[in-house]
N, C-alpha and C positions, 0 to 999 in steps of 0.2 A: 503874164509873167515875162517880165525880159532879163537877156541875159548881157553880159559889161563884154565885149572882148578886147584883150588889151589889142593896143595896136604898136608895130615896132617900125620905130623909123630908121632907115640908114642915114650915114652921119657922112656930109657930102664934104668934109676934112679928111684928109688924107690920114692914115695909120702913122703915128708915131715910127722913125726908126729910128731902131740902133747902133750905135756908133761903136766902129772896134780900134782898139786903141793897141798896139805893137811896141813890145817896151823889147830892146834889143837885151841878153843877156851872155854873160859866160857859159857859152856853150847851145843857147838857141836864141829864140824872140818868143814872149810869153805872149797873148794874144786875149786878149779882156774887151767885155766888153759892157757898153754904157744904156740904160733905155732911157729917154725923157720923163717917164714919170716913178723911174725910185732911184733912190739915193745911192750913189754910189756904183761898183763895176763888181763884175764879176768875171774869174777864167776863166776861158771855154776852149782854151787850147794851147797848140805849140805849133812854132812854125822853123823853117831850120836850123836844126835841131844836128849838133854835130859833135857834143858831150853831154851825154844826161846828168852823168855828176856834178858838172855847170850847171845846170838848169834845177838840179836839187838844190843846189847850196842858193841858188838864188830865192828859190821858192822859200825856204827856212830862213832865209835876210829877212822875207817880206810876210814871214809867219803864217804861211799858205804850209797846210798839209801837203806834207810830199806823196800821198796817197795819191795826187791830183796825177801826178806820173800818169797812173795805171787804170786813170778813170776819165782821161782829159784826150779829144783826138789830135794827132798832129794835122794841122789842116792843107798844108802843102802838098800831101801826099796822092 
């Protein structure tokens, strides 16, 4: 009786990184960011950040829930 094991190889290419992208706004810099294999960006934060009511009103230009406020880190800090 034999048995199959799989075998796992490492992959001698470097990991994909992610690219952050800093969009400056009224009242901070929104901070998003990109990976090589899906479409598109996503925020992952704030960065000087000196009105939040700037940074809401931007966030609802670009039809990002302003929840992101309270669920997003400032990364500067």
């Amino acid at each position: 009786m034999s048995t199959n094991t799989p075998t796992e190889y490492e992959s001698t290419e470097p990991e994909p990184t992610a690219e952050r992208t800093r969009v400056p706004v009224a009242g901070g810099v929104l901070v998003y960011e990109s990976h090589p294999e899906k479409v598109g960006r996503e925020l992952i934060g704030f960065e000087d950040v000196t009105d939040w009511d700037g940074v809401r009103s931007a966030l609802v230009a670009r039809g990002i829930d302003v929840g992101a406020i309270h669920h997003r880190p400032v990364l500067d800090e």
